[in-house]
VEXVEXMI-938196 format. One line per 8 residues: number of its first residue (from 0); their letters; for each residue x, y, z of C-alpha. Coordinates in nm, 2 decimals. Layout:
<nodes>
NUM) a) X/Y/Z ~ ...;
</nodes>
This chain:
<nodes>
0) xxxxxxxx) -3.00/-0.37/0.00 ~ -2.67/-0.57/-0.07 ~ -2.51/-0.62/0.28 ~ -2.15/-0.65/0.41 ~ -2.19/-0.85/0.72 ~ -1.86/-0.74/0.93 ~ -1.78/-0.92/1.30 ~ -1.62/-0.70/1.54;
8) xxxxxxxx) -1.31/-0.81/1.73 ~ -1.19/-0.64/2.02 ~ -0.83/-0.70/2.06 ~ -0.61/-0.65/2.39 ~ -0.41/-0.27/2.35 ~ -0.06/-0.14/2.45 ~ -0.06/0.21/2.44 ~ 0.20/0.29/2.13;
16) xxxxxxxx) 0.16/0.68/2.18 ~ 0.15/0.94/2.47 ~ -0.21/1.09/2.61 ~ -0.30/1.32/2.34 ~ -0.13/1.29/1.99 ~ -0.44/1.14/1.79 ~ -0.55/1.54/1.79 ~ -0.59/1.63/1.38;
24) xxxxxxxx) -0.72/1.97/1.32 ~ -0.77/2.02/0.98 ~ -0.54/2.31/0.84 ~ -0.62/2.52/0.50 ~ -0.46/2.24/0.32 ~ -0.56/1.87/0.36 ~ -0.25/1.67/0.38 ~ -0.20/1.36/0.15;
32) xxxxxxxx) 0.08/1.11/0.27 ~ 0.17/0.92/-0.07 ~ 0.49/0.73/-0.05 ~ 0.84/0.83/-0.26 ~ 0.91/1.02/-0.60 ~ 0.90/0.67/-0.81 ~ 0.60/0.50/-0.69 ~ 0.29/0.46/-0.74;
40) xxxxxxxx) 0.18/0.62/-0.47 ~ 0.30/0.95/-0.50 ~ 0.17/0.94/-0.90 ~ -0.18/0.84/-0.80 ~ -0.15/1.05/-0.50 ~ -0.06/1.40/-0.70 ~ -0.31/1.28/-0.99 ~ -0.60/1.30/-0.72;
48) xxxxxxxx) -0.53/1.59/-0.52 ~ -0.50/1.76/-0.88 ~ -0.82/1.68/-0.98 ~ -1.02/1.76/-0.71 ~ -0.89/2.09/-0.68 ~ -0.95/2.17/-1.02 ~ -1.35/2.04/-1.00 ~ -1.36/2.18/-0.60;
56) xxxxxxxx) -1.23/2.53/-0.50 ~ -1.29/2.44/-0.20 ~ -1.03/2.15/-0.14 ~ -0.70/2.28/-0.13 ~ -0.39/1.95/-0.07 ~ -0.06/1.95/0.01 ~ 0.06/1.61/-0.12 ~ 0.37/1.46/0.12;
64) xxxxxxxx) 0.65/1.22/0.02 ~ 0.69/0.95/0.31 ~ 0.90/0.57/0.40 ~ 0.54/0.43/0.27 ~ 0.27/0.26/0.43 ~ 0.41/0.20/0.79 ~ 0.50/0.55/0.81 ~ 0.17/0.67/0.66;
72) xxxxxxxx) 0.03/0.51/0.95 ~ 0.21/0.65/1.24 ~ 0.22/1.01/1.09 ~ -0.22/0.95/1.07 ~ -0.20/0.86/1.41 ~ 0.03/1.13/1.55 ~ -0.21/1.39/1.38 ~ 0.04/1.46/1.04;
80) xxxxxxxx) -0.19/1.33/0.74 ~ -0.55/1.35/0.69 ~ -0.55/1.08/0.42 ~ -0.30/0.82/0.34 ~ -0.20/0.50/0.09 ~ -0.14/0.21/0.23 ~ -0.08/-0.12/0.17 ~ -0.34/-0.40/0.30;
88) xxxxxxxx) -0.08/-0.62/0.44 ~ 0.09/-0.33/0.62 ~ -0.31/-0.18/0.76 ~ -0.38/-0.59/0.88 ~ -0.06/-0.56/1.07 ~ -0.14/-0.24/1.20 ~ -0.49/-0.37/1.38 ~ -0.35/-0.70/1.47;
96) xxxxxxxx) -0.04/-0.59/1.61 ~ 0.17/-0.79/1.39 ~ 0.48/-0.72/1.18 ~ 0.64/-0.41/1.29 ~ 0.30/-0.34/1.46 ~ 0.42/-0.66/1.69 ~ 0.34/-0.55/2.07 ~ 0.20/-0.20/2.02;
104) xxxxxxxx) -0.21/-0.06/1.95 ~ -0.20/0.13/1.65 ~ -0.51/0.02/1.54 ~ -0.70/0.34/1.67 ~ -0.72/0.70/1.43 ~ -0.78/0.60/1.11 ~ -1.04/0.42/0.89 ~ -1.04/0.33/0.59;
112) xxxxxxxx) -1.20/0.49/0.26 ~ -1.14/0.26/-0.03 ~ -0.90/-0.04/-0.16 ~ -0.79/0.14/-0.50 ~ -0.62/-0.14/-0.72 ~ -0.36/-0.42/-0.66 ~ 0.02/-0.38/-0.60 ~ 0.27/-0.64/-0.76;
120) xxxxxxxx) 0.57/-0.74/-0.56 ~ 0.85/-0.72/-0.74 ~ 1.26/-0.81/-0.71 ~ 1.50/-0.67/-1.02 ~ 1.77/-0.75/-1.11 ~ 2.07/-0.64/-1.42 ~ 1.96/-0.92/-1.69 ~ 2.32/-1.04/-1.70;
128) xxxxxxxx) 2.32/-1.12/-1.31 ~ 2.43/-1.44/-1.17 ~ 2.12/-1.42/-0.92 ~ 1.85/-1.66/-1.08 ~ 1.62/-1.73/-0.78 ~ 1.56/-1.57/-0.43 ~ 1.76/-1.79/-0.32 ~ 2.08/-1.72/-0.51;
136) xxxxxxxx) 2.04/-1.36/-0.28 ~ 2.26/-1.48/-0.01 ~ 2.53/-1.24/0.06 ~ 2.45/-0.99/-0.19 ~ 2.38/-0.64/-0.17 ~ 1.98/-0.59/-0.20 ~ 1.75/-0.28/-0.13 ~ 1.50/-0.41/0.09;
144) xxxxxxxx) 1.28/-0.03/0.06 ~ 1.30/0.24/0.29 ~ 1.23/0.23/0.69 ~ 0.87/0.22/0.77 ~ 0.77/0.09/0.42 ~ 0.54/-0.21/0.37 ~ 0.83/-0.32/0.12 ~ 1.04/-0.37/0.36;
152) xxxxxxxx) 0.83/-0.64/0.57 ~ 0.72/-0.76/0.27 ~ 1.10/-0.83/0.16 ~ 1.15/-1.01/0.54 ~ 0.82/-1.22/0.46 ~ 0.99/-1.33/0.12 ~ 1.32/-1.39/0.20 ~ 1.20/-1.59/0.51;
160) xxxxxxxx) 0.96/-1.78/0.30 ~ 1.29/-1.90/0.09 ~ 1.45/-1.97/0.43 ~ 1.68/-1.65/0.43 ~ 1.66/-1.33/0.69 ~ 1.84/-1.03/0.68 ~ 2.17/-1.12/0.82 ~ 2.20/-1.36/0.50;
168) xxxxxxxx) 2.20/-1.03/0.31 ~ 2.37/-0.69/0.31 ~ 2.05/-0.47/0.30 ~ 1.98/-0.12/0.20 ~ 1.70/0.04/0.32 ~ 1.64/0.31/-0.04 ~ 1.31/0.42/-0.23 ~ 1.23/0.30/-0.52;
176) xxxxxxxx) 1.49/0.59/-0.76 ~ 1.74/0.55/-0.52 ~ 1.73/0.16/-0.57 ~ 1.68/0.18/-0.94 ~ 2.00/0.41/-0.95 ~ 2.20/0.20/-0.76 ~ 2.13/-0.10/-0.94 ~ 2.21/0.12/-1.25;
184) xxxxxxxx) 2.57/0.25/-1.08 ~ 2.61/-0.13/-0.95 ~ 2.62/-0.04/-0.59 ~ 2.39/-0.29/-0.50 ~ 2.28/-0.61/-0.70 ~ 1.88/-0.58/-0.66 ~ 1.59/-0.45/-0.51 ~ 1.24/-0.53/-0.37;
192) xxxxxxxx) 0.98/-0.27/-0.51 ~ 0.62/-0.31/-0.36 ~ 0.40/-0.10/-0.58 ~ 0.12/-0.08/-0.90 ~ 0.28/-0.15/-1.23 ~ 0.41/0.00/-1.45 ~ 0.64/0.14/-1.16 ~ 0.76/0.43/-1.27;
200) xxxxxxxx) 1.10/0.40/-1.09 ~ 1.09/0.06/-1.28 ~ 1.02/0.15/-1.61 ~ 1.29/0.44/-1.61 ~ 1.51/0.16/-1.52 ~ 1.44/-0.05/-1.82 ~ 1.46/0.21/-2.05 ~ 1.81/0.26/-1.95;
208) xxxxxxxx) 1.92/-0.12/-1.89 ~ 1.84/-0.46/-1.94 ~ 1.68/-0.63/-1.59 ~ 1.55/-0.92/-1.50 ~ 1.25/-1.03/-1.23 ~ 1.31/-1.30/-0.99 ~ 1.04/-1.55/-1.01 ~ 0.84/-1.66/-0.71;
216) xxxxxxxx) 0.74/-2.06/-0.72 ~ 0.38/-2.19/-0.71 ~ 0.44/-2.32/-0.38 ~ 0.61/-2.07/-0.17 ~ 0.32/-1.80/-0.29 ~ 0.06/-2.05/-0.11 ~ 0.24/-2.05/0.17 ~ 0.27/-1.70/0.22;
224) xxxxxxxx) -0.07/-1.61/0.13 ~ -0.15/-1.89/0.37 ~ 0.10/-1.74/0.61 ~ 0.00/-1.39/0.59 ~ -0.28/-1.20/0.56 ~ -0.34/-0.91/0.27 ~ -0.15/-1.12/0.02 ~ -0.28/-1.27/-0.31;
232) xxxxxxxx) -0.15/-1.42/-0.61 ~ -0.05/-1.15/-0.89 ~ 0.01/-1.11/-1.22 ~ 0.22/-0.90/-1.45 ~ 0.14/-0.89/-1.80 ~ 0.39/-0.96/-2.05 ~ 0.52/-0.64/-2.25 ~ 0.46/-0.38/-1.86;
240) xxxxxxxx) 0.82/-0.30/-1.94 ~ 1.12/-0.33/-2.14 ~ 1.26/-0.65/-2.23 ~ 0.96/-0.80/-2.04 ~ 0.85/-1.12/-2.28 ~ 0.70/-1.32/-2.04 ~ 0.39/-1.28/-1.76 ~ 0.58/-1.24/-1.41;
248) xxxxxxxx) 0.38/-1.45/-1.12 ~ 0.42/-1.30/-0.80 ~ 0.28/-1.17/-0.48 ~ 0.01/-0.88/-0.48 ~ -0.12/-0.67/-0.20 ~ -0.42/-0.43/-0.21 ~ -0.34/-0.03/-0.21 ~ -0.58/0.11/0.02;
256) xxxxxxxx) -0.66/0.51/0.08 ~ -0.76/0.56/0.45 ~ -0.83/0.89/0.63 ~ -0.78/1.05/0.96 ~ -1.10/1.01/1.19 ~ -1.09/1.35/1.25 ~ -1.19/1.47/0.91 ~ -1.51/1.58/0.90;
264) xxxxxxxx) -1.75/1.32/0.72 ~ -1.86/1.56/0.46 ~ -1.51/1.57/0.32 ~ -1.43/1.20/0.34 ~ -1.79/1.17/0.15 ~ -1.69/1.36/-0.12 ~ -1.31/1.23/-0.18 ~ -1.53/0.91/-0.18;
272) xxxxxxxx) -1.79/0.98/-0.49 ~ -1.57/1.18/-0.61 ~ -1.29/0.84/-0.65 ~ -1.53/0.63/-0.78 ~ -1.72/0.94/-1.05 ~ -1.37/1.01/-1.24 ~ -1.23/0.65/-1.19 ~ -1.11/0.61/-1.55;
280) xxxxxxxx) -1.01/0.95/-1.54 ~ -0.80/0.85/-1.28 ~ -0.66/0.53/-1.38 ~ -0.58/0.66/-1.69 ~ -0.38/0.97/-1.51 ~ -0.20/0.70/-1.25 ~ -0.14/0.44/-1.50 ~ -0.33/0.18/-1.33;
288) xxxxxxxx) -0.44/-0.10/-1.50 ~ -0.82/-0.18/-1.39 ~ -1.11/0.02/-1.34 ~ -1.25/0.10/-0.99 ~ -1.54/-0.07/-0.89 ~ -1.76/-0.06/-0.51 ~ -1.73/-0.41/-0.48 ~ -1.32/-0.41/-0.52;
296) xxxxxxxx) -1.32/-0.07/-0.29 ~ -1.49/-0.27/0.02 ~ -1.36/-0.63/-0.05 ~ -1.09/-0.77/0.19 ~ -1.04/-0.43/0.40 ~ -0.89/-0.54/0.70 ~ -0.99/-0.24/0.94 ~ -1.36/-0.03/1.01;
304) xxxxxxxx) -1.46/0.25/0.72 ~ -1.47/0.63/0.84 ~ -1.84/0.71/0.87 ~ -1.83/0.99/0.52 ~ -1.72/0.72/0.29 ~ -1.97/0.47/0.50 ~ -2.21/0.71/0.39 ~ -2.17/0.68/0.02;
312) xxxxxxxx) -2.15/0.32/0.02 ~ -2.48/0.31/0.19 ~ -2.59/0.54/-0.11 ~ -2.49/0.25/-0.36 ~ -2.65/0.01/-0.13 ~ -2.36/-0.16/0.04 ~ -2.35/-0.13/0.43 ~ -2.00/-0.12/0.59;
320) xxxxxxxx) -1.85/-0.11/0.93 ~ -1.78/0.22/1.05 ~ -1.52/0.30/1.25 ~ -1.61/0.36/1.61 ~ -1.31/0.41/1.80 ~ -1.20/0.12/1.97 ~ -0.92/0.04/2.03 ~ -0.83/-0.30/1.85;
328) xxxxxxxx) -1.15/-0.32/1.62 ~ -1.10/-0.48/1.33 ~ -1.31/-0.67/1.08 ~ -1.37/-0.99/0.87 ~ -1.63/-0.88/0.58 ~ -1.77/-1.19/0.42 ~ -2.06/-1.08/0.10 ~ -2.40/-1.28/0.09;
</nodes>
């Protein structure tokens, strides 16, 4: 049997949340915490919870618009969502207690089920802007993504990387539409967007207008995917939208569901082989642009699995970590 060796770290824990909250009673409806009307998220979100509850009669979801992955977070913690998206640089910071996690546990009440595919970073501009680099972003007004978004620290990691913060900038904190009409109206003069391509919010945008995508250099990607972990490098293929002749390097992080711990394993087994039996049917509904495969799914997860989708891996013949409810575990999975 194919093993995932997995070391266990036990990290010091301030409490982030009074006595009681991680309580999760599962409702009628299972609640699925996407992200907002534009992203990624929400489409693959919706696409799922559609087709399992036309194959299951017995699943029955309510899928929720949040801020993103920070939020997604917090609201599995506090008992609101039973299954989530997030993104892998957001879930490392969430167990290390780094980023906006700095100085509080919220490493405890959720595990992970899967990594699903790979986001692209992404800054836009009108094609006829001044703005060439990140750089040239000094003193303009830029959507930096919604509060409690992963976009939104990954916009801080970027702009510090090109030695700029946010008080070089006039930021707005919007979701993706709300960025893409801005930039439309010209309220604000671009916008990060953290999410799987084609973005829809994106693609609406260059149907309507000619953008541009900032580039990110060689060398400032190795250092932030030195820097930070739950980056890699990432590519956009030439032709994703409008107007786009040429592949767009760039930063990538991996979109990861997770579920409440409460949720009984019988139901986080079957969201599990039930992902990876209609994965093209999937990525074909979501527009994603590779197939899901066990290997990707368990690759580079930076937190414990819930014991259900354990289960199913152990079924394909990959062992896991399963979540056991400490509070600070994390884990380093290295493949023989």
């Amino acid at each position: 049997m194919k093993k995932i060796r997995l070391l266990i770290f036990l990290l010091p824990a301030i409490c982030f949340f009074a006595a009681g909250c991680g309580e999760n009673p599962v409702g009628d409806k299972i609640r699925f915490g996407t992200g907002g009307i534009g992203g990624k998220y929400y489409v693959y979100g919706s696409s799922l919870a559609q087709m399992i509850e036309e194959n299951e009669k017995n699943f029955s979801f309510a899928v929720k618009t949040t801020s993103g992955s920070a939020a997604n977070i917090r609201l599995l913690r506090e008992g609101f969502l039973d299954f989530a998206i997030v993104q892998s640089d957001t879930l490392s910071d969430s167990v290390n207690g780094a980023g906006v996690f700095k100085n509080f546990d919220s490493s405890t009440g959720y595990a992970a089920v899967a990594g699903l595919y790979t986001e692209a970073c992404q800054i836009i501009v009108p094609k006829n802007s001044p703005v060439e680099t990140v750089n040239d972003l000094v003193g303009k007004k830029i959507s930096v993504g919604e509060k409690e978004s992963g976009v939104l620290q990954n916009a801080k990691e970027i702009l510090l990387a090109h030695g700029l913060t946010f008080e070089m900038i006039v930021p707005y904190y919007l979701s993706f539409a709300d960025s893409a009409a801005a930039l439309e109206s010209g309220e604000i003069d671009a916008f990060f967007c953290t999410a799987g391509v084609p973005t829809a919010a994106v693609s609406n945008l260059a149907a309507k207008c000619d953008i541009r995508f900032l580039p990110i250099s060689p060398e400032i990607l190795n250092n932030i995917t030195n820097i930070y972990k739950g980056y890699t490098v990432c590519r956009i293929p030439a032709g994703t939208y409008r107007g786009q002749d040429a592949e767009i390097l760039t930063l990538g992080v991996k979109a990861v569901l997770v579920a409440n711990t409460e949720l009984e394993n019988k139901q986080v087994e079957f969201v599990t082989k039930f992902l990876f039996d209609n994965a093209k049917k999937i990525r074909v509904a979501a527009d994603i642009d590779s197939d899901l495969t066990v290997n990707y799914a368990v690759t580079d997860i930076p937190c414990a699995f819930h014991a259900g989708t354990a289960k199913y891996y152990e079924s394909q013949g990959v062992l896991v970590e399963v979540y056991s409810g400490a509070k600070g575990q994390r884990i380093i999975a290295t493949q023989d």
